[in-house]
Wavefront OBJ file of the C-alpha trace (Angstrom):
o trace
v 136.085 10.882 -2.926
v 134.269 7.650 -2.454
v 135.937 6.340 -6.080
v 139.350 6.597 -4.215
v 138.616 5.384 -0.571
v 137.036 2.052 -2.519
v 140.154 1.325 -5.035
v 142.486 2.415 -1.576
v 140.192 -0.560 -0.056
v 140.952 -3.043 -3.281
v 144.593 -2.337 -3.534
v 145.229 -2.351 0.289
v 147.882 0.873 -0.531
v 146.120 4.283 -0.347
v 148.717 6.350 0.614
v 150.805 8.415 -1.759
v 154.030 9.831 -1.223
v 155.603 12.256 -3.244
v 159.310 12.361 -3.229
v 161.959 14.030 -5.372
v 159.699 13.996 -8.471
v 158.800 10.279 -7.957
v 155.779 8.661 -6.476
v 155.667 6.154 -3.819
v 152.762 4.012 -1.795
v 152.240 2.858 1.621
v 149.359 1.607 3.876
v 147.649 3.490 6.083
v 148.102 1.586 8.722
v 151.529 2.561 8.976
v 151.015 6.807 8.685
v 151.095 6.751 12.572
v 154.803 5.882 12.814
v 156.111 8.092 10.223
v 154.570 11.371 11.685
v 157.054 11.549 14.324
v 160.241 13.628 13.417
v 164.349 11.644 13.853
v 162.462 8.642 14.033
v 164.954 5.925 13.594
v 163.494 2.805 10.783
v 164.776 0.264 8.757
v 165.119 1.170 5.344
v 165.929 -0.703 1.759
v 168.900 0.587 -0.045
v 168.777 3.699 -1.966
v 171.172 6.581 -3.399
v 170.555 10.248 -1.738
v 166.688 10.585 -1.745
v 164.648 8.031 -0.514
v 161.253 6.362 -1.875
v 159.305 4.823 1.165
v 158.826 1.152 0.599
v 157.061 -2.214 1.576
v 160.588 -3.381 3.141
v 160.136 -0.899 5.663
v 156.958 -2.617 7.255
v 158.742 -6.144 6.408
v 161.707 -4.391 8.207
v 163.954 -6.288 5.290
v 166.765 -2.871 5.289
v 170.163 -3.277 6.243
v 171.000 -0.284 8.149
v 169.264 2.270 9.875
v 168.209 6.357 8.637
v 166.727 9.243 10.334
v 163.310 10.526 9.105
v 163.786 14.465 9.268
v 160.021 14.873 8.074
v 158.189 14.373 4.286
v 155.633 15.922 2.056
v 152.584 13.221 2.383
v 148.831 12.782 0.586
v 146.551 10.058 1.869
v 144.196 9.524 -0.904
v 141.282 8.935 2.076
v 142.296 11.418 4.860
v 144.605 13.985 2.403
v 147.294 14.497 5.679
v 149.972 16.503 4.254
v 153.102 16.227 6.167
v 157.081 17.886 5.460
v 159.786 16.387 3.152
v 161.503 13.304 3.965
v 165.487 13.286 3.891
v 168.119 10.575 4.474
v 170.621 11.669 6.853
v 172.451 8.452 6.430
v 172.699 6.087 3.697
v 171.882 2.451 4.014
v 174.000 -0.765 3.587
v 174.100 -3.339 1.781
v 174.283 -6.838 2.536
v 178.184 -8.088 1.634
v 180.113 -11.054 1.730
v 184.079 -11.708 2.193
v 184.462 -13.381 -0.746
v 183.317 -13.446 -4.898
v 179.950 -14.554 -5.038
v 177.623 -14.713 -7.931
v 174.920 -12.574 -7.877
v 171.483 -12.829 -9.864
v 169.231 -10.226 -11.324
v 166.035 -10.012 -12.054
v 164.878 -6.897 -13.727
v 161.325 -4.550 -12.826
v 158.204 -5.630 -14.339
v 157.492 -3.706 -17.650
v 154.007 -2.595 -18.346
v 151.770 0.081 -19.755
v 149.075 2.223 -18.293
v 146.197 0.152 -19.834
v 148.075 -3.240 -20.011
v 145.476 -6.563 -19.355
v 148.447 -8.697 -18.064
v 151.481 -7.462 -15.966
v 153.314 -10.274 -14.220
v 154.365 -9.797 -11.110
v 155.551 -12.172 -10.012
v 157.738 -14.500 -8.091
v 161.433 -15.159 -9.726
v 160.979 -18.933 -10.053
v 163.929 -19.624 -12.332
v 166.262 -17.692 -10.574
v 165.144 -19.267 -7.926
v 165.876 -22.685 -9.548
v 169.339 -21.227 -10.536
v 170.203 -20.214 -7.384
v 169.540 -23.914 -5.799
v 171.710 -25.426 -8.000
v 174.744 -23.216 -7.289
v 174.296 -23.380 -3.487
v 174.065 -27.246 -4.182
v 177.810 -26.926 -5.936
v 179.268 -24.784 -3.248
v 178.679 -21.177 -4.783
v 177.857 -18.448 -2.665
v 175.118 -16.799 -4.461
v 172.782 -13.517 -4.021
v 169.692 -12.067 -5.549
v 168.451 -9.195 -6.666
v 164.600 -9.341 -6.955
v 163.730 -5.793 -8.328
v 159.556 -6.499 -8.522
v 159.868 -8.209 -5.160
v 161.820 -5.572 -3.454
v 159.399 -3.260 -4.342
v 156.005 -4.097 -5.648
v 154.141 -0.894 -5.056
v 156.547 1.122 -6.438
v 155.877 2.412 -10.309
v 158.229 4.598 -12.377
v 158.271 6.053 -15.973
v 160.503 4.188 -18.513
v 163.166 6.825 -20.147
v 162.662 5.452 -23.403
v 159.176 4.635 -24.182
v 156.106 6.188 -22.372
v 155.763 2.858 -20.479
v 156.371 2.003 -16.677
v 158.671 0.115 -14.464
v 157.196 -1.853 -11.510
v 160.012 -2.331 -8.641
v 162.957 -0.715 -8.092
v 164.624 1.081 -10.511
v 167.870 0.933 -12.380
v 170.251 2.911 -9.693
v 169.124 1.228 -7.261
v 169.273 -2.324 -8.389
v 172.673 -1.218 -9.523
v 173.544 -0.286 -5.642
v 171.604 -3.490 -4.577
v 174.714 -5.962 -6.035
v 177.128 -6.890 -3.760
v 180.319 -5.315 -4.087
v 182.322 -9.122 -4.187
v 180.011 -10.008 -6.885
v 182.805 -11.364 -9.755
v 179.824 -12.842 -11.533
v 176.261 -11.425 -12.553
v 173.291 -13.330 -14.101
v 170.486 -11.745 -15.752
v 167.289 -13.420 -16.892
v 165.505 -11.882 -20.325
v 162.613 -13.971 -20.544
v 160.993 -11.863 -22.864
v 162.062 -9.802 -25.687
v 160.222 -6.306 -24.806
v 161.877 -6.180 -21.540
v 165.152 -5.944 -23.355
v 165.499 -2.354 -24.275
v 165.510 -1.699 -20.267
v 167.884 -4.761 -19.776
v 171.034 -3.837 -21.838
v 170.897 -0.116 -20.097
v 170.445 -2.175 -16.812
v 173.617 -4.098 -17.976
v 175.270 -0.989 -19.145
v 174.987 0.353 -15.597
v 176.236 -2.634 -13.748
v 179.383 -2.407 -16.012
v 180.263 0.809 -15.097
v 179.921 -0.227 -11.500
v 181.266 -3.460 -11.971
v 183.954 -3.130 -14.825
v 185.621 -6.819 -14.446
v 182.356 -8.935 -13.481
v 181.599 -11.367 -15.839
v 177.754 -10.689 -17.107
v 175.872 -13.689 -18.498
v 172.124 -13.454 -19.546
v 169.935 -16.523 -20.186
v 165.934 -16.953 -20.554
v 163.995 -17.353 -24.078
v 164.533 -13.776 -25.372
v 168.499 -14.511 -24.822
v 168.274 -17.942 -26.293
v 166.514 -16.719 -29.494
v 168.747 -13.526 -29.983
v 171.726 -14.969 -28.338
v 173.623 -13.262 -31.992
v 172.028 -9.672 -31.468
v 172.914 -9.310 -27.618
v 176.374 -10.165 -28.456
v 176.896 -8.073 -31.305
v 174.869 -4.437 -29.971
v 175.797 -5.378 -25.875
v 179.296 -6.014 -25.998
v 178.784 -5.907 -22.400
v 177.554 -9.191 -21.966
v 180.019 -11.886 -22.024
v 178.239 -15.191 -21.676
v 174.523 -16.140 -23.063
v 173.308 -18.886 -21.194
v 170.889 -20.803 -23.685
v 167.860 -23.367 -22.543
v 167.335 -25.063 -19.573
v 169.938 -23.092 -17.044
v 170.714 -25.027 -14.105
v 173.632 -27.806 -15.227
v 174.690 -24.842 -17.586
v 175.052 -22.012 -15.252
v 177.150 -24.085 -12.497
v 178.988 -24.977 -15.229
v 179.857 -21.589 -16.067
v 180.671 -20.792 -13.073
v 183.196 -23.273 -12.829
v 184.924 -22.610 -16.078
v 185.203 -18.588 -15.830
v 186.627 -19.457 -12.077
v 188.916 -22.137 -12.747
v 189.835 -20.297 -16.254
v 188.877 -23.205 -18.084
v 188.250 -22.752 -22.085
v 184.578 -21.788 -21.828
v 184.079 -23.582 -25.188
v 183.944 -26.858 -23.266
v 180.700 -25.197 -22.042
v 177.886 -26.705 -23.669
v 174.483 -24.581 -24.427
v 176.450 -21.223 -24.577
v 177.161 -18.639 -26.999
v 180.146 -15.912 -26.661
v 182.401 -13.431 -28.346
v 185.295 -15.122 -29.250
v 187.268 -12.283 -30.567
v 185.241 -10.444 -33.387
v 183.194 -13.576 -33.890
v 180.705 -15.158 -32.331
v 181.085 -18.830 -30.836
v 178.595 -20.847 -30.268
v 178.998 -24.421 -28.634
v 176.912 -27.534 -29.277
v 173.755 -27.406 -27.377
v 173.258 -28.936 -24.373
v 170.306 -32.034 -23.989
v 167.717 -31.031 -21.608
v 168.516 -32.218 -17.543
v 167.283 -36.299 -17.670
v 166.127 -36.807 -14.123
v 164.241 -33.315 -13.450
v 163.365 -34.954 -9.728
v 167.179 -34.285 -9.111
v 167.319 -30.859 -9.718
v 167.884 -28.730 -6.306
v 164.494 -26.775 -4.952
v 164.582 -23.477 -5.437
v 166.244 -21.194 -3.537
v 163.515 -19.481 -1.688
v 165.394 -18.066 0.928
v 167.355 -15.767 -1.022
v 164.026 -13.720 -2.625
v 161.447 -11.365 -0.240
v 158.801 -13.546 -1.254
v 156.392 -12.418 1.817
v 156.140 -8.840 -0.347
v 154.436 -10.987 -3.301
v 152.493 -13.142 -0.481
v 151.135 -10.489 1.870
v 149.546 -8.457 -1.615
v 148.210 -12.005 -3.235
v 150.664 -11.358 -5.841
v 151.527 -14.218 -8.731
v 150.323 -16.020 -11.976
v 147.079 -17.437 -10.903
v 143.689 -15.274 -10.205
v 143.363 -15.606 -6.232
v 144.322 -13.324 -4.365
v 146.143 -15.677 -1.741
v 149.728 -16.372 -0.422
v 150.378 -17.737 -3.485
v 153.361 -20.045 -4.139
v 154.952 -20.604 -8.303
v 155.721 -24.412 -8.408
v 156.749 -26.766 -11.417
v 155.472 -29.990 -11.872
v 156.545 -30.598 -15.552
v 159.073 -29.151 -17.441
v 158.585 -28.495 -21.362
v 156.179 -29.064 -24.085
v 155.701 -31.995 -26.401
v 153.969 -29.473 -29.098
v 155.315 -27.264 -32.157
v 153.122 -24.767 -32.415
v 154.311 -22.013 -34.878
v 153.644 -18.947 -32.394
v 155.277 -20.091 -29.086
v 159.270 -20.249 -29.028
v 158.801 -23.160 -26.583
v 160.778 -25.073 -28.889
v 163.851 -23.425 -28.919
v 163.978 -22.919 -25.263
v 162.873 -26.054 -23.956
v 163.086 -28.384 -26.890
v 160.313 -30.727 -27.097
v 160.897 -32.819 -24.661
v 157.608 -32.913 -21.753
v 159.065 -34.439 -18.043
v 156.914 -34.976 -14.968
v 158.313 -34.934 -11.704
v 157.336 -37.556 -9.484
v 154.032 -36.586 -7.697
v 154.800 -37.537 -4.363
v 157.741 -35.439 -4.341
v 155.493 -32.073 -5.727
v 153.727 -32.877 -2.997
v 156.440 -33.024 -0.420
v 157.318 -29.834 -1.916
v 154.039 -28.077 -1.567
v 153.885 -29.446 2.085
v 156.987 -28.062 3.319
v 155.647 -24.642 2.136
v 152.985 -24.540 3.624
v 154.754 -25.344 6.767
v 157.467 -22.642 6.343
v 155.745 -19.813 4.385
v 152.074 -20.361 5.186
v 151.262 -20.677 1.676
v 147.563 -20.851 0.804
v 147.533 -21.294 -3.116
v 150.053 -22.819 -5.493
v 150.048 -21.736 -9.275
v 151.821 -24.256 -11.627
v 154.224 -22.440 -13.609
v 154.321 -25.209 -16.389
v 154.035 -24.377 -20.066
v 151.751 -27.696 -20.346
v 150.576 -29.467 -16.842
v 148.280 -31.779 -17.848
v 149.903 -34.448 -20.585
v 149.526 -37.973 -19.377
v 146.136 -38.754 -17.807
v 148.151 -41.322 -15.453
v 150.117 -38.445 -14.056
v 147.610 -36.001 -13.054
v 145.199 -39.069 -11.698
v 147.949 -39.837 -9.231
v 149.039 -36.272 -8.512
v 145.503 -35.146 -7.695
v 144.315 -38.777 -5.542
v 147.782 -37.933 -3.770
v 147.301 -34.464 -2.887
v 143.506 -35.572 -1.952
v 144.725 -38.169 0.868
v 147.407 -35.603 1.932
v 144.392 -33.467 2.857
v 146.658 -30.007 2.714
v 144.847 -26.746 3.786
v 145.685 -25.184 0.351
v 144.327 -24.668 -3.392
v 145.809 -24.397 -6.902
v 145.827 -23.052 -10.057
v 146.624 -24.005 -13.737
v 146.952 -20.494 -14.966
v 149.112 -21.556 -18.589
v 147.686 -23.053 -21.716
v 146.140 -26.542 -21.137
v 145.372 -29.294 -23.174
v 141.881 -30.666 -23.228
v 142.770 -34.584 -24.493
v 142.890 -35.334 -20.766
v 140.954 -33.588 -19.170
v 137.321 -35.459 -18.744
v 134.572 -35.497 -16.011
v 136.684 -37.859 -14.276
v 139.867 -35.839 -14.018
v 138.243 -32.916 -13.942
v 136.092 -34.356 -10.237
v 139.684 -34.969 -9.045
v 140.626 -31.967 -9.865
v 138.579 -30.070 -8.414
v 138.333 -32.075 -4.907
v 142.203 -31.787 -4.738
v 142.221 -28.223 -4.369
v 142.291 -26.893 -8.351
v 139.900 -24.011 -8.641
v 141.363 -22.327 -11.773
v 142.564 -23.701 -15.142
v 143.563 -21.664 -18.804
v 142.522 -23.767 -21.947
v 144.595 -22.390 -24.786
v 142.954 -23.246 -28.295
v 144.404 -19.973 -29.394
v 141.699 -20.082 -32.350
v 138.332 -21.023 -33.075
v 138.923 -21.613 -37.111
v 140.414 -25.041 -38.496
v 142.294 -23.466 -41.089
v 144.171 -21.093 -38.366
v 145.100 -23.877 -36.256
v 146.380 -26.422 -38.976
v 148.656 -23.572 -40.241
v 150.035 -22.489 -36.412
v 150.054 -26.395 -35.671
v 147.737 -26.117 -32.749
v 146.735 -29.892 -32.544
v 143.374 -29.331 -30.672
v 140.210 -30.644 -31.100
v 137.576 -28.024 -30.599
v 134.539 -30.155 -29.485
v 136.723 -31.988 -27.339
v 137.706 -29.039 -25.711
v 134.365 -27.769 -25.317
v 133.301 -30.680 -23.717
v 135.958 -30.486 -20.968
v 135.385 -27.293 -20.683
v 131.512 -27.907 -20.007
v 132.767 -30.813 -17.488
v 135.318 -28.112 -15.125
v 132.614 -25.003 -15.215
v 130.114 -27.450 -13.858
v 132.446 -28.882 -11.528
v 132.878 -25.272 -9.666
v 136.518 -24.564 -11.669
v 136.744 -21.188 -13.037
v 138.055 -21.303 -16.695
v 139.818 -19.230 -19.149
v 140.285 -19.008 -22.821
v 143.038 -17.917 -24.821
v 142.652 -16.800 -28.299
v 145.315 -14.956 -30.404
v 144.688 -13.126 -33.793
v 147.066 -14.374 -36.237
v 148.856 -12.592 -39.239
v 146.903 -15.274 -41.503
v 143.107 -14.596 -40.202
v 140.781 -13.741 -42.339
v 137.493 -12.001 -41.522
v 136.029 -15.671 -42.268
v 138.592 -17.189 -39.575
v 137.572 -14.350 -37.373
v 133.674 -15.633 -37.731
v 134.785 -18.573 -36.799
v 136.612 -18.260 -34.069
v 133.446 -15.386 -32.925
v 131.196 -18.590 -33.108
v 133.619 -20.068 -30.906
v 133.846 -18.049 -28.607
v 130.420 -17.858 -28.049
v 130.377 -21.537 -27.959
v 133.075 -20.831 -25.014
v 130.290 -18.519 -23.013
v 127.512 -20.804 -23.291
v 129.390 -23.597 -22.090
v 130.431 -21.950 -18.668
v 133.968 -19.932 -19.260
v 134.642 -17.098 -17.388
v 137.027 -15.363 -18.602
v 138.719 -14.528 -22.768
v 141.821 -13.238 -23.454
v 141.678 -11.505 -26.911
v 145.273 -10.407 -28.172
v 146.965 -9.432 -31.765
v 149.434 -11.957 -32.544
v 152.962 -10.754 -30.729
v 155.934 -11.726 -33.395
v 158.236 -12.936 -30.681
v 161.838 -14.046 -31.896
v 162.407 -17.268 -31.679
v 159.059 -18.637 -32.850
v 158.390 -20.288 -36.154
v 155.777 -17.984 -37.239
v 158.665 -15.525 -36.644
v 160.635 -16.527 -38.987
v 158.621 -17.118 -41.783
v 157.470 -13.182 -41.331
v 161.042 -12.079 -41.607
v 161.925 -14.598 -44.461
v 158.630 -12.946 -46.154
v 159.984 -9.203 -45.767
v 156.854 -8.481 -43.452
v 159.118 -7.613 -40.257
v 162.165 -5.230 -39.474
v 165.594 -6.307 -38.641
v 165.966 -6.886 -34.976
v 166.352 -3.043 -33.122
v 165.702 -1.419 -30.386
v 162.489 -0.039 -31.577
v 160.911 -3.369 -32.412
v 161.479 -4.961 -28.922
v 159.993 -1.522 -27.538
v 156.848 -2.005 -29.712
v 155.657 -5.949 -28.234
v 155.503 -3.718 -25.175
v 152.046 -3.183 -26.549
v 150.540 -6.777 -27.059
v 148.606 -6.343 -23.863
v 147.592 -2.728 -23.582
v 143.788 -2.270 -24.260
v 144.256 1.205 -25.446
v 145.892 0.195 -28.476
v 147.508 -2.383 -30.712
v 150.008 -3.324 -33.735
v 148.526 -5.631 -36.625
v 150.692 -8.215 -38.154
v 147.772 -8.500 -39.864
v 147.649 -7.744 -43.900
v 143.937 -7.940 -44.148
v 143.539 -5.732 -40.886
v 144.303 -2.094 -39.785
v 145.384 -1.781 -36.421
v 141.931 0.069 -36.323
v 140.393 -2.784 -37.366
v 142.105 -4.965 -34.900
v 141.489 -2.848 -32.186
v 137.692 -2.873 -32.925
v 137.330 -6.992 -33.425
v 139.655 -7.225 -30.117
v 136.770 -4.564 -27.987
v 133.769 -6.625 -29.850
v 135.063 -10.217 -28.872
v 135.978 -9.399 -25.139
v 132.837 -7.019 -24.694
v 130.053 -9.731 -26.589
v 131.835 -12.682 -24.589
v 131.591 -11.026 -20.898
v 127.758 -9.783 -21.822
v 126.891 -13.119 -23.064
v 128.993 -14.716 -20.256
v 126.979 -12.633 -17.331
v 123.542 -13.056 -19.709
v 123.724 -16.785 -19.816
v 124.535 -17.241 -15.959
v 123.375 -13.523 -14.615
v 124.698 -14.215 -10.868
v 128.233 -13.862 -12.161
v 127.845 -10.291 -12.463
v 126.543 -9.858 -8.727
v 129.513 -12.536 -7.633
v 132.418 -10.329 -9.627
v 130.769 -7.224 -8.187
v 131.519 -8.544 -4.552
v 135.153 -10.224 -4.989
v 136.251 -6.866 -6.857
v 135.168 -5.184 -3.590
v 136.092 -7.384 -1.405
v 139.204 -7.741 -3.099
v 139.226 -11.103 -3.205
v 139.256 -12.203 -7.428
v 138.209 -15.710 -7.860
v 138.617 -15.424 -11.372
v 141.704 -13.885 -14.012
v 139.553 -11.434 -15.415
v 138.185 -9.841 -11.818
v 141.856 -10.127 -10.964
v 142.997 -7.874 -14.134
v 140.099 -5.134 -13.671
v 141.552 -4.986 -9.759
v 145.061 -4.624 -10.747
v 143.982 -2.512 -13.842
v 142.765 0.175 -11.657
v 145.509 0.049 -8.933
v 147.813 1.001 -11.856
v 146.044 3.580 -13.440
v 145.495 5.205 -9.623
v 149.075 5.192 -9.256
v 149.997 6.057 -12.408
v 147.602 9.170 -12.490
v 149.315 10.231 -9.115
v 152.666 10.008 -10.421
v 151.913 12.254 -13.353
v 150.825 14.475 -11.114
v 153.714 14.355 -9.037
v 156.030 14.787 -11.852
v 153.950 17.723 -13.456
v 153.544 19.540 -10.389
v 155.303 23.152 -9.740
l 1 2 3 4 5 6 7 8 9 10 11 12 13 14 15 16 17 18 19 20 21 22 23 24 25 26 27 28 29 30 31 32 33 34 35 36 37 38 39 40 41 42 43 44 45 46 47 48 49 50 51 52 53 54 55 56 57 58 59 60 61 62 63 64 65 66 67 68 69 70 71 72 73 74 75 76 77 78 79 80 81 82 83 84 85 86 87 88 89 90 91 92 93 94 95 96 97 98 99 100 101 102 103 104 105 106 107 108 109 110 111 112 113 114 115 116 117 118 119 120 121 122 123 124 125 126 127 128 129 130 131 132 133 134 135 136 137 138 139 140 141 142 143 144 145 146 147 148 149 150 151 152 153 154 155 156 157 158 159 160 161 162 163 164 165 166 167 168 169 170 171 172 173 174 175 176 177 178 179 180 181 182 183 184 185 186 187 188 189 190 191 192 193 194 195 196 197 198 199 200 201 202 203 204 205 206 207 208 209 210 211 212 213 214 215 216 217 218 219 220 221 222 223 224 225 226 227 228 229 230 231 232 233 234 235 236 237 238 239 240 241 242 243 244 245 246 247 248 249 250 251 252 253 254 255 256 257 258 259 260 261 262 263 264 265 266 267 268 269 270 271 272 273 274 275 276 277 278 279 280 281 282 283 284 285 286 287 288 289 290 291 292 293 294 295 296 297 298 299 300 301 302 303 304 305 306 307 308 309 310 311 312 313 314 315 316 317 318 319 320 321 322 323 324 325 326 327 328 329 330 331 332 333 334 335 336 337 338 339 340 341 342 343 344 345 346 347 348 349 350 351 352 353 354 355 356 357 358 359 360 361 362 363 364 365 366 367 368 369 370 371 372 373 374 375 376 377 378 379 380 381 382 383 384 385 386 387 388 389 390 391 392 393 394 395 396 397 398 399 400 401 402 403 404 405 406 407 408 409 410 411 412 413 414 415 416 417 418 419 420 421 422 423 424 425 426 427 428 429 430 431 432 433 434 435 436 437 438 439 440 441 442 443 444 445 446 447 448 449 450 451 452 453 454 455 456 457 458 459 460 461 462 463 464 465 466 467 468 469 470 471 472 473 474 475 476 477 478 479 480 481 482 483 484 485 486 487 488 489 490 491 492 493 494 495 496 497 498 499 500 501 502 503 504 505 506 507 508 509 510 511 512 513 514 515 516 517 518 519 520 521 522 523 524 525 526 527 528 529 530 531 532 533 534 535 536 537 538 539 540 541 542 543 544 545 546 547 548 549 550 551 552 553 554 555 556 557 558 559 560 561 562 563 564 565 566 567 568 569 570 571 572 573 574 575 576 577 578 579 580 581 582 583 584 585 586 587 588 589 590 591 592 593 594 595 596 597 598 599 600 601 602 603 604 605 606 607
């Protein structure tokens, strides 16, 4: 009993609700206005049955329902009510005329996943400012954010869905949407994508479907070909190249004018030149805020970073100057690194905070912290702004510029949480991934933050090339890395993502299998504790599995041995739930999922 009241206290959702074989969550606080019968609520949009939801205390619905009575478990209390039924189905926001509407598919995870993003569509976001700044109406469809707490088994893999699910993100589209956008960031969300497209076909049988992000920029060929539901891919930077779209399939211009785009042009595939990244990124519309339910990712602390905060995604730089062999960076973004001008982050950050409260900002960018010059000013500037907030640097960065100096204006600007990404901790691994880091450098910077009060992470991948001496190596390392004052490792096999370098040379070598469905489901592993793949031809996945449980369990002992108050601190924020760091964060939402996921089998197993 006392296991469940305390992770009911650390998710802040204890209540379970079982309904039509599917299991949903809700607060306690809110049991008192459910218990009374043809009690008229808001309510999101849903298809015969429906799943009780965070929009309901956010009052977000469109139309009203009557509550007849439900079947209802408390983990705490265990107050078992009836069976909810909808007596009346809700609405759907509509428009009078075609807009273009936006997608962003559930969160895809596994039981015993170490990373699940939830979080907040920011280049949707970005897409949808930029076609409001041309004059088109445009609508989206946040499935996580609609639905955080909900969790549902995947149909074709034994993983999980987090947000709504495929009906009724399906029913969630506008009915005058002529044109639908889809982002595919990354490849193992695909084999739930092209059923997701499937289904808003059949629904939407003359809409034009267009999917952009990196896994539809590196397979832009395969989606074509095995989706012949999609009509446009949308490849690289989006903005200029989705209004553009727009504009041709409207005006029924020749979409080969249409730089950065690949369609079916008959049986074959056409491809047009691609398009240079956007010149003056400070000109680029703000995102389009309005248009996603970001209070459900604010009011559960929700995003990239490790606080648990009203957090806020922001950019500050777009791209990456680096080649490294793993990361399909290149292909997506070219390698062209832009800062935006720091007073106008600022501005940003500052309106924000004025309009949504926002406490904490996590910078989205794949590499912040290039030019010393830049993050001098942006940090003095934020300083004499004196905003009530903090912020993190949860991605990969680089070390060269980050020294005590820096890292003191980092820290007294509001950053309290920064990812270095050396990826290995043997030379011969990163010459042949191209990693240009210097190790000692990095250690020293690393030395300089953890002093300073920032909490600090440390990525490190296990390549297809490591040998047990590389593995030594980068176990010295890493212990280097505990001594020195990180907090948290991440530990994962090397995920062959399409589009990368390393990639490539594994397919030209006959060491990976033709694009399928199959392969996309397996990366749905990378992250899950429980088990792993090895690229590896020295390693078994057993022995993978093993070096992966030695490095993360010897680096949190030796972490919590060389500084032994950690251990009491972590104890309290995991309570409290209040992480301060990524890895307190991950054992919190770790054990939410497993909670919920436990129930649901239940649900679905019970008589």
């Amino acid at each position: 009993m006392w296991i469940r009241r305390w992770l009911g206290a650390v998710s802040g959702v204890v209540c379970q609700i079982r309904i039509a074989g599917s299991v949903h969550f809700l607060p306690v606080t809110r049991i008192k206005s459910l218990q009374k019968p043809n009690k008229s609520v808001l309510w999101p949009e849903v298809n015969g049955w429906l799943g009780l939801t965070q929009s309901l205390l956010d009052k977000r619905g469109q139309g009203r329902v009557i509550i007849t009575g439900l079947e209802f478990e408390c983990h705490s209390c265990h107050i078992c009510l009836r069976e909810l039924r909808v007596k009346q189905r809700t609405t759907v926001k509509q428009f009078d005329k075609p807009i273009v509407s936006l997608v962003k598919a559930p969160a895809l995870t596994n039981a015993f996943a170490l990373s699940t993003l939830v979080t907040p569509p920011l280049g949707l976001a970005y897409l949808a400012g930029s076609l409001r700044a041309h004059g088109i109406a445009t609508h989206i469809v946040d499935a996580v954010g609609e639905n955080p707490d909900q969790i549902f088994p995947l149909s074709f893999c034994d993983g999980y869905g987090i947000g709504l699910t495929m009906a009724e993100i399906v029913a969630a589209i506008p009915e005058t949407s002529d044109i639908i956008g889809l982002s595919c960031m990354f490849s193992n969300s695909w084999p739930f994508e092209w059923r997701l497209i499937a289904a808003i076909r059949k629904r939407f049988p003359n809409a034009q479907i267009i999917v952009g992000g990196e896994h539809a920029t590196a397979c832009s060929d395969y989606i074509l070909t095995t989706c012949r539901d999609v009509n446009v891919i949308a490849m690289g930077e989006g903005e200029e190249t989705m209004v553009d779209i727009v504009n041709a399939i409207r005006t029924g211009n020749d979409l080969s004018r249409v730089g950065g785009i690949a369609f079916m042009d008959g049986e074959a595939i056409h491809t047009t030149k691609r398009r240079k990244r956007i010149g003056d990124i400070d000109s680029i519309p703000v995102p389009a805020w309005d248009l996603v339910p970001l209070e459900n990712y604010m009011s559960r602390g929700l995003g990239h970073g490790s606080m648990h905060a009203r957090n806020m995604p922001l950019m500050a730089t777009r791209g990456c100057p680096f080649q490294c062999t793993f990361c399909s960076s290149p292909l997506m973004w070219t390698t062209k690194w832009s800062a935006r001008k720091a007073s106008l982050v600022i501005d940003e950050m500052e309106a924000y905070v004025k309009e949504y409260n926002v406490e904490n900002f996590d910078l989205y960018d794949l590499t912040a912290i290039i030019q010393k010059d830049w993050i001098v000013e942006f940090a003095n500037q934020l300083i004499r702004r004196n905003l009530p907030i903090t912020y993190q640097l949860p991605s990969g960065t680089r070390s060269e510029a980050i020294d005590e100096e820096v890292v003191d204006l980092l820290y007294r600007s509001g950053c309290r949480n920064m990812n270095y990404a050396p990826e290995s901790g043997s030379p011969d691994t990163l010459k042949a991934i191209k990693k240009k880091v210097k190790l000692p450098r990095l250690l020293n910077s690393l030395q300089a933050a953890s002093k300073r009060g920032l909490s600090v992470m440390v990525n490190i991948i296990l390549f297809p090339r490591d040998t047990r001496a590389d593995l030594l190596n980068t176990f010295k390392f890493m212990v280097k890395c505990a001594f020195y004052g990180a907090d948290d490792i991440t530990f994962v096999p090397f995920v062959p993502y399409p589009g990368t370098e390393l990639h490539a040379e594994m397919v030209a070598a006959g060491r990976l299998p033709p694009l399928s469905e199959a392969y996309f489901i397996g990366l749905l592993t990378h992250s899950d504790i429980s088990r792993v793949t090895s690229h590896n031809p020295n390693l078994s996945e057993r022995q993978v599995h093993y070096f992966r449980l030695l490095f993360l369990g010897s680096f949190y002992i030796l972490s919590y041995l060389f500084r032994p108050y950690r251990a009491f601190s972590s104890l309290i924020h995991i309570l409290r739930n209040k992480p301060r760091t990524k890895g307190e964060k991950t054992f919190i939402q770790l054990a939410r999922r497993i909670i919920k996921i436990n129930a649901l089998s239940s649900a679905l197993h019970k008589p």
